[in-house]
N, C-alpha and C positions, 0 to 999 in steps of 0.2 A: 656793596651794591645790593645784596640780599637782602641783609635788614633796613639798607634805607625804600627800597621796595615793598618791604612786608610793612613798613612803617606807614607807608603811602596807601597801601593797601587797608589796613586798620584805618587809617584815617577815612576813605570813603565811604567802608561799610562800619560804619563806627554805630549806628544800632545794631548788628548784630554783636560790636563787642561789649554793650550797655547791656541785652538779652546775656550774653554769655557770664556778666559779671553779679546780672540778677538772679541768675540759675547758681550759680557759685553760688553766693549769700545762702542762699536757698539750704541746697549742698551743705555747708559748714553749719547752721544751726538745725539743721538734721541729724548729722555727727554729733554735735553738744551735747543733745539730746538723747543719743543713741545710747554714745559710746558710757556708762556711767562712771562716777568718779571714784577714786582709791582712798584707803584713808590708810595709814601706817603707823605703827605703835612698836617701841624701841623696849628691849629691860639687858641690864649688863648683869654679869653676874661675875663672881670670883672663885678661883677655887684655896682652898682653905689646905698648908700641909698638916698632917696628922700629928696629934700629941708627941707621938713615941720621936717623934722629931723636933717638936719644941719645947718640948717638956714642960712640967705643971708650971712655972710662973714664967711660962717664956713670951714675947712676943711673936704670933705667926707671921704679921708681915714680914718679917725677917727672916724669915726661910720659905720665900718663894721661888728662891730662884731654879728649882728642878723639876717646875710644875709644867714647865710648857708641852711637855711630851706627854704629859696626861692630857691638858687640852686640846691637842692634836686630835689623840683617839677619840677623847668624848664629842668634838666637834663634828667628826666623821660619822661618828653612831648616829649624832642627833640626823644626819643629813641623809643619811639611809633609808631608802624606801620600807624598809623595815618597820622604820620609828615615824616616818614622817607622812606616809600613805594612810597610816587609819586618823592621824590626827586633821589632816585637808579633805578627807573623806566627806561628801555630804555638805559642804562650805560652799559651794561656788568656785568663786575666782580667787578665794583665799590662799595665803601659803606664807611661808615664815622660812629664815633661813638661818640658819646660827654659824659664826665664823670669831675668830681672834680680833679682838676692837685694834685695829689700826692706828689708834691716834691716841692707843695707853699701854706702856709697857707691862709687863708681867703677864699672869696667867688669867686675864680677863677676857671673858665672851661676850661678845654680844648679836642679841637676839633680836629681828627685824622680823614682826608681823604686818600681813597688808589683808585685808577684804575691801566688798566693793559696799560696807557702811560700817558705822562707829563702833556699834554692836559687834562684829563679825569680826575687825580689829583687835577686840580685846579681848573678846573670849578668846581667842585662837593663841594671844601672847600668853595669857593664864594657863593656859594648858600647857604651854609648850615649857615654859616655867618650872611647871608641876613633876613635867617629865625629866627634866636636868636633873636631880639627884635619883632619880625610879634608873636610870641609864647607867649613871655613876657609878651607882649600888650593883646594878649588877656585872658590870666589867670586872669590879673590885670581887664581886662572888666569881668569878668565872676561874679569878685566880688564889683563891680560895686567902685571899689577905684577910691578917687579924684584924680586928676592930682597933684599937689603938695604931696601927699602922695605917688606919683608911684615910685618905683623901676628901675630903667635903668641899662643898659648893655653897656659897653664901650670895644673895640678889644685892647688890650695890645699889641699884636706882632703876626705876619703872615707873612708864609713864601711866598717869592717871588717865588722860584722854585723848585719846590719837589723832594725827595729824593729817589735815585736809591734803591728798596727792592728788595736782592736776595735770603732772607730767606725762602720762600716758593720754589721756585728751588732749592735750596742747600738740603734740608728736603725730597722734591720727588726725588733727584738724588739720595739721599743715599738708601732712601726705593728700589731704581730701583737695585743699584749696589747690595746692600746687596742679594738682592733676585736672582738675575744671578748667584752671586759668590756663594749662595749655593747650586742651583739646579746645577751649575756646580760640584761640591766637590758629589754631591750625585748621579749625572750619571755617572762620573769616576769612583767612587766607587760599585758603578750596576754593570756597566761594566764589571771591572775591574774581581770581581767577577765571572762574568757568564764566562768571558773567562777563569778566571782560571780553573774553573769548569769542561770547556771542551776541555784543555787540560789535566788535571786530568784525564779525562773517557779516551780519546783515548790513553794514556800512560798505561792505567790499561789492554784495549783490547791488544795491542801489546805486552804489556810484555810478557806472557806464552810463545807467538810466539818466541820473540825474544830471552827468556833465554833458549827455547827448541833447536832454529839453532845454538846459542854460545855456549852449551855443548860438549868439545872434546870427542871423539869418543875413549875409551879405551878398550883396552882388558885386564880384569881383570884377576891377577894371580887364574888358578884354584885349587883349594882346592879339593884333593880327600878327599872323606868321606872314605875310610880306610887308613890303616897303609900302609908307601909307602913300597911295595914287593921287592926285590932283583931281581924279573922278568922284570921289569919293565925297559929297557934298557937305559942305560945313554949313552950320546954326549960324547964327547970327551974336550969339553966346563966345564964338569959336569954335566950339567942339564940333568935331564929324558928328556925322551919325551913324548911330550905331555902337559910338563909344559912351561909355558912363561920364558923367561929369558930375565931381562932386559940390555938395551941396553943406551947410550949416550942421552941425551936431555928425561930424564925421560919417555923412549919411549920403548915398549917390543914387543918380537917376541918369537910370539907360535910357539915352536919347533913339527912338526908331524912325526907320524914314517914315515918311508920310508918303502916300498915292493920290495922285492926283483922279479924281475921276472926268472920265474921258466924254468929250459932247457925241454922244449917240445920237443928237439931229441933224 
């Protein structure tokens, strides 16, 4: 019953839901506008285990598999306010995040840089790149490992030029439209209401008025309270006088006696 109400309601005041839908448009390429767009730029990287473990003609892929636990910590490091605050420093809305690639086993990272243009993209992934083995190195110094026993990192693939992100505009534009399209449906229907309301009142004051001037004006047959007398002279019509006798278009006339005037000579 509600919403076929509000439905009925929109349908009457249906310019203000055309205004509410032009103010919306409005709204959302305002937002477009506004909100600028991302662009994201991806590099994977590997870590590499040390010689004194594969020794001089060995294959390394072949001895990865005790690498995940260094990735762990170096993953941590990179994401450290430490390492990751002077590198978003001074960028804007940039920032990068490095985590274990989900969708490739072994000991592989990868790294997702975003800025709010291509440029800002990719300097940020270079950098952040650059820092992977500067990190490495020094974990490996903290625990004072030989050189032949150290762990290395090697870039797999990085992209040359970053990817156009509209997801974060697509997300604000909806949040935008959705919230106009309902304060729209909710002031039409305020409205829609209060106006009803008052033409309800001013209909309720005029009516007494207007059903008392549209009352036709009759002259009811009269009813004597006694027995009609044999005195009481009748027309020629029939009718006494004094009684109404009706006439064509449900219309009557009250017959009155007449007076004779009297010979004063």
């Amino acid at each position: 019953m509600f919403l076929h109400n509000l439905g009925l309601g929109l349908l009457r005041r249906w310019y203000f839901v055309l205004a509410g839908v032009l103010l919306s448009a409005g709204a959302c390429f305002l937002t477009w506008t506004v909100v600028p767009p991302s662009y994201q730029a991806t590099s994977t990287a590997v870590l590499i285990p040390p010689s004194s473990l594969v020794g001089e003609n060995g294959n390394p892929y072949l001895y990865m598999g005790g690498l995940d636990q260094v990735l762990t910590v170096l993953t941590v490091r990179l994401n450290s306010p430490e390492v990751a605050e002077p590198l978003i420093e001074g960028r804007g809305n940039a920032g990068f995040t490095v985590e274990r690639d989900p969708t490739t086993p072994g000991p592989i990272m990868l790294i997702t840089a975003t800025g709010d243009s291509r440029g800002h993209a990719m300097q940020l992934l270079e950098d952040v790149v650059r820092t992977v083995p500067e990190n490495l190195s020094v974990m490996q110094d903290q625990l004072r490992i030989p050189t032949f026993s150290r762990v290395e990192v090697m870039t797999v693939v990085q992209d040359e030029a970053p990817e156009l992100m509209i997801k974060d505009q697509l997300r604000t534009l909806l949040a935008v439209l959705a919230l106009c399209l309902g304060l729209t449906v909710l002031a039409t229907a305020v409205l829609d209401r209060v106006m009803t309301a008052g033409k309800d009142r001013r209909g309720r004051r005029a009516g007494p008025a207007a059903e008392h001037l549209s009352l036709p004006v009759k002259l009811m047959r009269r009813k004597d309270a006694l027995e009609p007398s044999s005195r009481i002279p009748r027309t020629t019509s029939g009718g006494r006088v004094g009684d109404a006798v009706e006439l064509q278009g449900n219309e009557q006339e009250l017959i009155l006696p007449t007076l004779k005037a009297k010979n004063l000579t």
